[in-house]
N, C-alpha and C positions, 0 to 999 in steps of 0.2 A: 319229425316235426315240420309244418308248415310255415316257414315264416313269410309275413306280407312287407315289401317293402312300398306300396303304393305312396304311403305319406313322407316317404323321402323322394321320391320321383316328383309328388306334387310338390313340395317347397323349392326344390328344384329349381323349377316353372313358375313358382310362385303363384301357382294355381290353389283358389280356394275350396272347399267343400263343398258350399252352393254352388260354386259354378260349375262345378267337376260333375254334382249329381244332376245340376240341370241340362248339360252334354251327352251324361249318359242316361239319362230318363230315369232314376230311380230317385226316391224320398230320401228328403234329410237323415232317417234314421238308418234307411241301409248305407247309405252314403260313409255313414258314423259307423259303421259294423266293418265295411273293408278300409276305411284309413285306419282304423284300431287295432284291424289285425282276428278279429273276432265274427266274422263271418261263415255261416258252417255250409251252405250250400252256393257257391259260383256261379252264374248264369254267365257262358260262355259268350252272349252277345254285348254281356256287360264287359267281359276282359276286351275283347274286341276294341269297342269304344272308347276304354281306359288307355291302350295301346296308342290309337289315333291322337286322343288329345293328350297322350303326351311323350309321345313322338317315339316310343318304346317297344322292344320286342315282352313277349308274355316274359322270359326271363327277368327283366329287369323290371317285375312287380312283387314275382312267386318263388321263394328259394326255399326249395327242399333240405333240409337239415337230419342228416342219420342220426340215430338214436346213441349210438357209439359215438361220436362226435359230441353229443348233450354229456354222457358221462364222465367223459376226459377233459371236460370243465370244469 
């Protein structure tokens, strides 16, 4: 499993949504898709941008979760 931790990096920073998607040039709605967690295609010059404004390696947006790990929950 993919989990997104972007909307904990932004409170963080106390960075909002509008301004987050107007840094990185995409709409309110996609905006709403990767702080949710619910986003199914990445556009890598989107993580890029995300990394810059908040001050981040890709790690500290993206954390992969084994599936063994899900179960022994």
């Amino acid at each position: 499993m993919i989990n997104f931790k972007i909307h904990i990096r932004m409170a963080e920073k106390r960075i909002s949504q509008k301004s987050a998607s107007q840094f990185v040039g995409i709409t309110p709605t996609v905006m709403g898709k990767y702080f949710h967690g619910t986003i199914t295609r990445m556009n890598p010059a989107h993580l890029e941008k995300f990394c810059k404004l908040l001050d981040c390696n890709i790690q500290d947006l993206i954390e992969y979760i084994p599936d063994e790990e899900l179960s022994k929950n």
